[in-house]
N, C-alpha and C positions, 0 to 999 in steps of 0.2 A: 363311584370312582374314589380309590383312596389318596392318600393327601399327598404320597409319594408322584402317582400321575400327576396330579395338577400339580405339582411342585415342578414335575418336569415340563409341563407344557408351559407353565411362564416362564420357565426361563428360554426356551424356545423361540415365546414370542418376543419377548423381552429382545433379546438377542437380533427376532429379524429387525426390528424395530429400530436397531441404536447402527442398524446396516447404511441406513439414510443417507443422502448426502448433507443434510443439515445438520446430522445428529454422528461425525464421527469423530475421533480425537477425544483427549482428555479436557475436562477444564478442570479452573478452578488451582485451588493446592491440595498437593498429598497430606490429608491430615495424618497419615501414620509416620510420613518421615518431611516434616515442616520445615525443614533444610533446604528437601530439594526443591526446586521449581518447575512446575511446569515444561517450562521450555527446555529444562534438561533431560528432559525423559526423551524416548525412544517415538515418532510419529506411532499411532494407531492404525494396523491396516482395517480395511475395510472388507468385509467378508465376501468372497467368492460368486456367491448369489446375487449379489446386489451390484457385482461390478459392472459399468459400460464399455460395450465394446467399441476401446479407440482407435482400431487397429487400421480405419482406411486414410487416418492423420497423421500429417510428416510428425516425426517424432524428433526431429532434425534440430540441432541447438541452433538459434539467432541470437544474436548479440544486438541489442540495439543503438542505435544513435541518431541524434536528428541531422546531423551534418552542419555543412556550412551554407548550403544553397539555399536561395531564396525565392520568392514569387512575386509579381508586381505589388502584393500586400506585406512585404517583412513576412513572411510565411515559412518556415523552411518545409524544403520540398521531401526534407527523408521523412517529417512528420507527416506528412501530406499522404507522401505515400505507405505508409503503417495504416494510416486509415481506408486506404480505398484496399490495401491487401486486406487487412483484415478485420476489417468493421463486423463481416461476418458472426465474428467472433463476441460482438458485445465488447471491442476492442479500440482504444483512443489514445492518440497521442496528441492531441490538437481539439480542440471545440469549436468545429466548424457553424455552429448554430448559435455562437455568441459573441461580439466583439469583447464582451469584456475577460480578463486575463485571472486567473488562476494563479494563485501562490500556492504549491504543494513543498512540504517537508518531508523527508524521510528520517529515521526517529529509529537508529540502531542502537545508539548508545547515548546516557546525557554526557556533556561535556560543559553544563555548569548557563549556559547562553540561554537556555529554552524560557527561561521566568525573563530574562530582558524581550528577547522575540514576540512572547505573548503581550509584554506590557504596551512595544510597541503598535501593535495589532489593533489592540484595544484603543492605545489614543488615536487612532488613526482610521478605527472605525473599518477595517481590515477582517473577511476571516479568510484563513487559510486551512488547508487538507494536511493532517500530518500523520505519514503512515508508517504504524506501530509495528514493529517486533514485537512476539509475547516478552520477552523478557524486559525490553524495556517497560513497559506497562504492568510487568511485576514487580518492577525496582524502583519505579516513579508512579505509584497510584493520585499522587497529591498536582501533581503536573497533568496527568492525563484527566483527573476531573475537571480541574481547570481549564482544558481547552473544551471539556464536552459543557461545563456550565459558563463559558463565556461567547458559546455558539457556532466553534469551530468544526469539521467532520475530522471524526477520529476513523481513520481505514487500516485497512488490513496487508500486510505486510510479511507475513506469514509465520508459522512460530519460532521456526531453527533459522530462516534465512539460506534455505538454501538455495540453489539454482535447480529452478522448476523444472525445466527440459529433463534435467538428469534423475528426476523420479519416476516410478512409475505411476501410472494415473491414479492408483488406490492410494500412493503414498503423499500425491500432490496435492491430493481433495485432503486428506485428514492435516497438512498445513494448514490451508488455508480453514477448515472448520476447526477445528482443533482452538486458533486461534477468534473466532467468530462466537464459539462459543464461551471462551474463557471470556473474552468482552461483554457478552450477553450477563452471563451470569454476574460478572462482578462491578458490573458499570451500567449494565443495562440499556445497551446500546445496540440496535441492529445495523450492522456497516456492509458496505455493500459495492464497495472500490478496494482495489485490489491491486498492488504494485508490486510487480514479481520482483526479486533481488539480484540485482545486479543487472537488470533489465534483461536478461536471459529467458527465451521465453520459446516455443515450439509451437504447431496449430496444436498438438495433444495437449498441450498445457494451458494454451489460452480456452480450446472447448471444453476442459474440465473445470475452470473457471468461471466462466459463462453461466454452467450446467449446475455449478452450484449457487446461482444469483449475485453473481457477479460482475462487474464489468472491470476489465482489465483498463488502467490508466497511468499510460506512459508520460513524457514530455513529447514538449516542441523545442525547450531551448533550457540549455543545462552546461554548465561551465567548472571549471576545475577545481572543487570549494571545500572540497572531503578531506583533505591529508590535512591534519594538525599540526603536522612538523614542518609543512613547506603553504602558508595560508597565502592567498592573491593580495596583490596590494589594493588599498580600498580605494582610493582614486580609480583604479584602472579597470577593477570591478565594478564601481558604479556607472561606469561608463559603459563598458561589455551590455551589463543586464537591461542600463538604458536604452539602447539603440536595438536592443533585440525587442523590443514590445510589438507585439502584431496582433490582431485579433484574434479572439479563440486562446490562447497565448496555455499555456501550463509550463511554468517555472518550476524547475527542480531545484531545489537548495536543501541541503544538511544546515539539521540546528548545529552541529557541534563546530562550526565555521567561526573561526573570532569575526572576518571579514562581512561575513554577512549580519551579525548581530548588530556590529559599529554602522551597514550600510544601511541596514533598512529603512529606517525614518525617511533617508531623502531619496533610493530608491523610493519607495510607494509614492512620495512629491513630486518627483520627477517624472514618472509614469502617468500620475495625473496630468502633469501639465501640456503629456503630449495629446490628451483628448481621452485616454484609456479610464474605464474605471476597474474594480475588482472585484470576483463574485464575492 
C-alpha cells in the first residue's frame, strides 16, 4: 500500500474520530492568527454521519423563570415544575435531594467584583458554581484558575452565548464542547453543568445536552441583578435574596452586580442564621 493511501485513510479516520460528541468545536488559540480568539470564530459543525436524530423533540423555544409562587417549603413552584417536566432530560432548576442551597454565578463579562466575590467566598468558607463563557475564560485565565484552585466548579456556559433553541442540534453540541474542550485543554478541568444563556432552552436542546454529559442547571430563585446602569439597592436586595432561602435552593447572581459584591458577606450570614448551609 503506498503512502498516498494510508495518507488517505488517516485522515478518514482521523476525521470520523473528531465527529464525537466529545471531540467537536475548536480549542485552544489560533496560533496562526493570535489575535483572534476562540470564541470569535465561527461554531464547528459536526459531520453528517455522526449526527443524532432529534427530530421526535419540541424544537419549541421556552424562556424560563422560576416565578413567584411558592410551596409549604419557600420552594417556588415554576422550579418545581422544570423539574418534574424535564428531569427527563438530565435537567434542574431546584435540588430536591438536598436542603442545602447553591450559589451559582454566571460569568459573561468581568466588571472588576469577581476578585471581592471570590475573597468573600473564601473567608466564608463558601463555594460557589460560576458558569463561564469561552470568552470570558479567555480574557480572565488568572480569575478562572483562581476559582478552580480555591475549589469552586468552573461550568459550562457555552462559547458564543447564544440561545440554544435557536441552533441546530449539530450547531448546539459544538457550543457546548467547543467550549469543554477549550476548558480541558487549557485548565484542565472536566465540567459537566451546563447553563444555557439567557435560560432559553427546547427538549432538542436540553437532549443534546444530556447526550453530551451534561446536565442542564437552571435556578429556583434569581432577581433583577444584571444591568449595570440600573443596580438594586442593597438593603432591599438583601432582603429579597434572604427571604427566598428554601431547600435545594440555586441562586442566580451575576459577578458584574456592584449590589451583589457589597451584599454578600451578610447575605451568606443571614442565610446561615435561618438554619441553611451551602454546598
Amino acid at each position: 500500500m503506498n503512502k498516498l493511501i494510508l495518507a488517505r485513510l488517516a485522515a478518514v479516520f482521523t476525521a470520523g474520530v473528531l465527529t464525537a460528541c466529545g471531540v467537536t468545536g475548536k480549542s485552544g488559540k489560533n496560533e496562526d492568527f493570535p489575535e483572534t480568539t476562540t470564541a470569535e470564530a465561527e461554531p464547528v459543525m459536526m459531520s453528517a454521519q455522526a449526527a443524532k436524530d432529534y427530530s421526535a423533540l419540541s424544537a419549541e423555544k421556552q424562556g424560563y423563570g422560576q416565578g413567584v409562587q411558592v410551596d409549604e417549603k419557600n420552594r417556588t413552584t415554576g422550579a418545581l415544575d422544570f423539574n418534574r417536566t424535564y428531569g427527563k432530560f438530565n435537567a434542574i432548576a431546584l435540588n430536591e435531594d438536598t436542603d442545602n442551597i447553591t450559589l451559582t454565578f454566571d460569568q459573561g463579562y468581568e466588571n472588576g467584583y469577581t476578585s471581592g466575590i471570590l475573597d468573600t467566598l473564601k473567608e466564608k468558607n463558601v463555594k460557589a458554581v460560576f458558569f463561564l463563557v469561552q470568552d470570558y475564560a479567555e480574557r480572565n485565565p488568572e480569575l478562572v484558575r483562581r476559582m478552580i484552585d480555591e475549589g469552586h466548579t468552573v461550568a459550562n456556559h457555552s462559547v458564543h452565548h447564544y440561545s440554544m433553541p435557536s441552533l441546530t442540534p449539530e450547531t448546539a453540541r459544538s457550543e457546548i464542547m467547543g467550549m469543554h474542550e477549550y476548558m480541558q485543554k487549557n485548565f484542565g478541568v472536566e465540567m459537566n453543568l451546563f447553563r444555557p444563556p439567557m435560560g432559553e432552552f427546547s427538549e432538542q436542546s436540553l437532549a443534546v445536552t444530556s447526550d453530551c454529559g451534561y446536565r442542564t442547571m437552571l435556578w429556583s430563585f434569581a432577581y433583577a441583578d444584571w444591568d449595570t446602569d440600573d443596580q438594586p439597592e442593597p438593603a432591599e436586595s438583601l432582603e429579597k435574596l434572604k427571604n427566598a432561602a428554601h431547600p435545594g435552593a440555586i441562586y442566580l447572581l451575576h459577578s458584574v452586580s456592584a449590589t451583589n459584591a457589597k451584599i454578600l458577606p451578610e447575605l451568606i450570614d443571614s442565610i446561615r442564621a435561618e438554619g441553611f448551609e451551602f454546598n
